[in-house]
N, C-alpha and C positions, 0 to 999 in steps of 0.2 A: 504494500500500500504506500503509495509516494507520497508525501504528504502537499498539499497547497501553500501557496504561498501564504495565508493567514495562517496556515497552523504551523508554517515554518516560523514566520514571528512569534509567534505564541509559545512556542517548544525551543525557542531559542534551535533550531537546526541547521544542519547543513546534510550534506548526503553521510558524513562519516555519523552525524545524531542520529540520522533515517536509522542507519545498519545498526547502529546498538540499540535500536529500540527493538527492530525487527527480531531480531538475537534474543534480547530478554524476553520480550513477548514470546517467542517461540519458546523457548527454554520453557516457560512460565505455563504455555500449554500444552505440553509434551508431559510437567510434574502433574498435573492437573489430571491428564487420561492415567497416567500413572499410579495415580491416589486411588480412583475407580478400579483399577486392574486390580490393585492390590484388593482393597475391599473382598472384590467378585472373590479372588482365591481363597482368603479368609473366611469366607460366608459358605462356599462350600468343604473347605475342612471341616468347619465346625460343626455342617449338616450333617455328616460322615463320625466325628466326634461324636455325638450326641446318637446316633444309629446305634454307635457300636455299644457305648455307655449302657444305650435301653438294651440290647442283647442281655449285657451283665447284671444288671439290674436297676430297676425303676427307682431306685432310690439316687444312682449316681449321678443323675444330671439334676435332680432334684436337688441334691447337696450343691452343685455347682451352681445354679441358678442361683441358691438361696445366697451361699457363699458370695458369690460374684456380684450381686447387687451390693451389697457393702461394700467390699470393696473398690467396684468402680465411684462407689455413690461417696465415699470418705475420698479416693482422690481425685476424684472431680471438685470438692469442695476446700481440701487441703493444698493441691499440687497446682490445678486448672482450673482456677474459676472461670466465668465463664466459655466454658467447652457444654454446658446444658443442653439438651433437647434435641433438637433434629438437623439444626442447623443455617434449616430452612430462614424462622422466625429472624433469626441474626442476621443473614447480609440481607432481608429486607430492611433490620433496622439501621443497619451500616448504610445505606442508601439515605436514610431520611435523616442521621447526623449531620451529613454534610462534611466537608472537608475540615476536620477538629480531629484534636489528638484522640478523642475516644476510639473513633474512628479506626484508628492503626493500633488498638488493643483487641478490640474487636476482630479483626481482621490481623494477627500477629502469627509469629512463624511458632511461637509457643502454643496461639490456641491449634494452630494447623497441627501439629503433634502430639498435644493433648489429645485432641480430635481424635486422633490416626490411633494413639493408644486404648482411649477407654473404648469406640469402636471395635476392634479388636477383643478387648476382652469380654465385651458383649455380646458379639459375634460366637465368643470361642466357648461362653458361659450357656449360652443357650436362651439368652432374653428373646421373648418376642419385638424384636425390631428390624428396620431396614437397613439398606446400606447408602440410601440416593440421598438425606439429608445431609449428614457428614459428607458427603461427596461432594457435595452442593458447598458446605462451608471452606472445607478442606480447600477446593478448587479456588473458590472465592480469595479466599487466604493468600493460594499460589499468586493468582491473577493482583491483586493490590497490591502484592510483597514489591512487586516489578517498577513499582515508581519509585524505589529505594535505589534505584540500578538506570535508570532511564527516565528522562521527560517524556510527556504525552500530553498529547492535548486534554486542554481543561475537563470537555464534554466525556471525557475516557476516565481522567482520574474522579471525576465526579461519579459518575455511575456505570460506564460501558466497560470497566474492566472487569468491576462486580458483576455486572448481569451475564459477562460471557462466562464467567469462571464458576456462575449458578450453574449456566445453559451446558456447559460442557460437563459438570458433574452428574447432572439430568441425565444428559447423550452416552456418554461412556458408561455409569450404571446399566443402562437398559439399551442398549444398543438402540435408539430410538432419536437419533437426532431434531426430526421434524417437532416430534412435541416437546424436544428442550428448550428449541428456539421460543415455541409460542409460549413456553411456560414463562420463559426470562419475559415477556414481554406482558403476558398475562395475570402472573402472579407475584412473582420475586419484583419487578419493577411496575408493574400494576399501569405502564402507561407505555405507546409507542414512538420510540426516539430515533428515526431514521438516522441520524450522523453515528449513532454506536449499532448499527445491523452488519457492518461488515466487519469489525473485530469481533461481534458474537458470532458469527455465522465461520469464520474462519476455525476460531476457537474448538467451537464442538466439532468441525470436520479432523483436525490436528488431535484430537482427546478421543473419536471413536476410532480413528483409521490406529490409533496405538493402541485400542482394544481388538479391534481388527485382527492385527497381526500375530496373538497367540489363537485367539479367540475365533476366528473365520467371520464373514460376514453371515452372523448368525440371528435367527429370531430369538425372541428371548422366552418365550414360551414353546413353540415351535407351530407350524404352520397348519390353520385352522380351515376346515371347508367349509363355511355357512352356505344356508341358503333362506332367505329372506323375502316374503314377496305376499300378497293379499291384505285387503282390506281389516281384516280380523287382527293380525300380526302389529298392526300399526295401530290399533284401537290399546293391547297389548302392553303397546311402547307406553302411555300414559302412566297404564298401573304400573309398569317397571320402577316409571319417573318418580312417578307421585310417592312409589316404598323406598324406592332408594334415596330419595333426598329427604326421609322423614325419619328413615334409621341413620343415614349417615350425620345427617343436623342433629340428630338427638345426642348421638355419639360426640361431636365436635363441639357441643355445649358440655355437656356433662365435661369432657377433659380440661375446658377452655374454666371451669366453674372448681373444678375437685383439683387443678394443676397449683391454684395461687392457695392453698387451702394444707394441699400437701409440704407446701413448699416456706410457709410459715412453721409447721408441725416440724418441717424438718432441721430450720434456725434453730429450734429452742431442744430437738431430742434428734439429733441425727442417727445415730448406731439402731435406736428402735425404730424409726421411720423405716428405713433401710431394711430394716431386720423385717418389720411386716411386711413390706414389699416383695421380697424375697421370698417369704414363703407364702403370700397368693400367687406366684410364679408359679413354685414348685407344687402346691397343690392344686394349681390348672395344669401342669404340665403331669402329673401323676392319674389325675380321671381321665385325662383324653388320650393316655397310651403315649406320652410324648407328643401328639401332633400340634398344642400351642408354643413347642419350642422352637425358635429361629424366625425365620420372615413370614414363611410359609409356601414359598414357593414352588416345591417338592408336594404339597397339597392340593395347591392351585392347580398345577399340573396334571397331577390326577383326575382332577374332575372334570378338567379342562380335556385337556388331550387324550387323555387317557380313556375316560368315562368311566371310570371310577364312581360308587358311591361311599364319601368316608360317613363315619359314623353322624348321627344327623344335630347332637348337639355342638355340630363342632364348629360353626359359623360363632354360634355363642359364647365358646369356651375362647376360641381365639380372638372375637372383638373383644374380652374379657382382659386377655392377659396383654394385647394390644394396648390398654388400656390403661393398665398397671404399668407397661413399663412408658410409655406416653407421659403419665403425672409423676413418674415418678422423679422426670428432669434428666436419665440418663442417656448420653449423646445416642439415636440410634433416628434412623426414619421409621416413615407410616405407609409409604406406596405399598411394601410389599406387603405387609399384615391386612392393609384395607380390601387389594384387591384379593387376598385369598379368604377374608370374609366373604366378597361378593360373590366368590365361586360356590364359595357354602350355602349360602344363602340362594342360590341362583338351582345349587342342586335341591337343593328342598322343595323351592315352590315350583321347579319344570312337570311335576307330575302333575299340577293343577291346571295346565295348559300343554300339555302332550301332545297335541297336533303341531306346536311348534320344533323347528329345530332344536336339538337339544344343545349342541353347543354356540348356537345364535341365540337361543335364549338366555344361557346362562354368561356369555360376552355383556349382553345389553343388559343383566343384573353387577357384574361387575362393574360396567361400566357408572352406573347409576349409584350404586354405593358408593364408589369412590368421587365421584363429582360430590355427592352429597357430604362428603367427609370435609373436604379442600375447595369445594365448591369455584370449583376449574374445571367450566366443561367442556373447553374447548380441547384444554390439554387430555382430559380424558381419555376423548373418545381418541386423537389424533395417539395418544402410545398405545391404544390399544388394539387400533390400526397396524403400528408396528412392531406391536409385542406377538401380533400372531399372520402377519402376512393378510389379513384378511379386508381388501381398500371397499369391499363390494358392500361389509357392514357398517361403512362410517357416516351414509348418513341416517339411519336409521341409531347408529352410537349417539349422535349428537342431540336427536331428538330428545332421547332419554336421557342423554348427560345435561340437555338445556333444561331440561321436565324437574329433573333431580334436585338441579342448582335453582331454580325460583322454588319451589319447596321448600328446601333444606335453607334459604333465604329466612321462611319464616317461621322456621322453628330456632336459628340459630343466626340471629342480623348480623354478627359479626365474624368474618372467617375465620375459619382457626389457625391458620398461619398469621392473619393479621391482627387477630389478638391474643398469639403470642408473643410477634412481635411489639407490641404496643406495653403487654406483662414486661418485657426484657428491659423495654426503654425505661420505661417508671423505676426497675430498679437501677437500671444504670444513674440515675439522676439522684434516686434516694443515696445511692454508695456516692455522689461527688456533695453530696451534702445539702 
């Protein structure tokens, strides 16, 4: 990208400025796909980890689970403060700081490590969490660290390095670049800023194509046949909308209400906070045979691909311990637990509508959960488009992800990303006094 003559006055450059920018930026999103790769490896040992544990017995990953929320929950609040939550909430509120020192704590190679570790051990412990929010901050991290190394123009250091380094943690996650882009634009920066489209879009291509190359150009669920079509099917989509955005808002209130609740309880008694947490883990993870440990994507699969039916309360068990480890503040995402509720969920009620496809059906239940949770329907339906190869369901996806999200609007006005972000900033303001 050459720069113009305004952004050459503005960056102070010349051609030899250009190349070290280009240099670190690249550098920057090469670490970025990097962070994601690692993740993926981690999330699948630990799913293999926790297999092997339940062979030996249903108590060992229960002790790990239990164990391992204290301890990640003591050094997250000892070692890394803020490293909490998903990651998400955070470089949305890195966005609305504005260029201030908080800013570069927020966004620090410490919390990027923190990050990298308590993931990791949550991954490796068997919490119900994802890998795409840490991805998301981790990335972010990379991406802002680079103005320590290089000038850029204003419009980049203000928000387009954060939104690519979202977008690219989204894309390499889930090998899904198209819904990275829309989410940076949709959610993480909640507005469209034409002068930063082409460092995000670059970004996520540089951070998948390095997932790519161990990884294959692969789907992330793997490739889905629907078929979709009559009047009845679309009458359907409603009630899809209308459950999925009334379970997912209930859910994103309730975290968004029992998050700042827990998280007082936990200032004044941390070891028992922790300590309870841990073990409604281990005892959701104990009735459902293991299946609320980890993301759930080994689940979703199942029901997905597979056609599997797993056991039927287990859409509940896992929004349960989703849910747990959600308030409890430890770094971890919600894509992967949300959509393998919707699977659960979506296998339950297909036998109430049985003339339908059964894995088009249960798509547009996923799909509608998860709008309803994050209430991003665009981004929805567009990764779930590319989590199964399947472009002939999207817009029938979008219907129900748009049905979900004015729903889920009014059970829950505030999103859950944007009012955690909002919880993050209050206390960032209360700690400067």
């Amino acid at each position: 990208m050459v720069p113009d003559a305004g952004e050459r006055k503005e960056t102070g450059g010349g051609v030899l400025e250009s190349m070290r920018r280009e240099i670190v930026w690249l550098l920057a999103a090469i670490l970025a796909g990097a962070a994601a790769l690692y993740f993926n490896y981690v999330e699948d040992f630990g799913e293999e980890l926790n297999r092997r544990a339940m062979a030996i017995s249903v108590w060992i990953p229960a002790i790990a689970v239990g164990a391992g929320m204290i301890v990640i929950s003591r050094l997250r609040d000892i070692f890394f403060p803020g490293t909490s939550g998903t990651g998400i909430p955070q470089a949305m509120a890195a966005l609305r700081m504005g260029e201030v020192p908080e800013r570069g704590r927020v966004l620090s190679a410490r919390i990027a490590v923190g990050k990298t570790l308590l993931l990791t051990l949550g991954l490796l412990s068997g919490a119900t969490i994802g890998r795409e929010g840490p991805s998301v901050h981790v990335a972010a991290c990379c991406m802002y660290l680079t103005t320590r190394w290089a000038r850029f123009p204003r419009h980049l250091v203000e928000r387009g390095l954060i939104l690519a380094g979202g977008a690219a943690g989204i894309g390499a996650a889930f090998n899904a670049p198209l819904a990275a882009i829309v989410f940076a634009f949709e959610e993480i920066g909640r507005s469209f800023q034409k002068e930063n489209v082409a460092m995000i879009v670059r970004t996520v291509i540089v951070a998948c194509v390095l997932s790519w190359i161990p990884l294959s150009d692969y789907t992330f669920y793997g490739r889905v046949e629907v078929h979709f079509g009559g009047p009845f099917e679309w009458l359907v989509i409603l009630v899809i909308g209308c459950a999925g955005g009334l379970l997912g808002g209930s859910f994103a209130r309730g975290v968004l209400l029992t998050s700042a609740v827990v998280r007082r309880a936990s200032d004044r008694r941390p070891y028992v906070v922790a300590a309870l947490l841990g073990l409604a883990l281990a005892f959701l993870g104990i009735i459902s045979d293991g299946a609320t440990y980890g993301g759930g994507y080994l689940q979703a699969r199942a029901i997905l691909i597979e056609g599997r039916d797993l056991r039927t309360p287990y859409a509940l068990l896992k929004a349960a311990a989703s849910f747990v480890s959600l308030v409890s503040g430890i770094p971890g995402g919600l894509f992967d637990p949300s959509l393998s509720v919707g699977a659960g969920l979506g296998q339950v009620a297909w036998p109430l509508f049985a003339s339908m496809d059964r894995a088009s059906f249960i798509l547009l239940v996923m799909g509608a959960y998860f709008a309803g949770v994050v209430q991003s329907p665009i981004t929805a339906a567009v990764i779930l488009v590319e989590m199964t190869a399947a472009p002939h369901l999207f817009l029938p996806l979008l219907a129900a992800t748009i049905t979900a999200y004015a729903v889920s609007r009014l059970v829950c006005p505030t999103a859950l990303y944007e009012g955690l972000a909002q919880a993050f900033l209050r206390r960032e303001e209360s700690a400067r006094g």
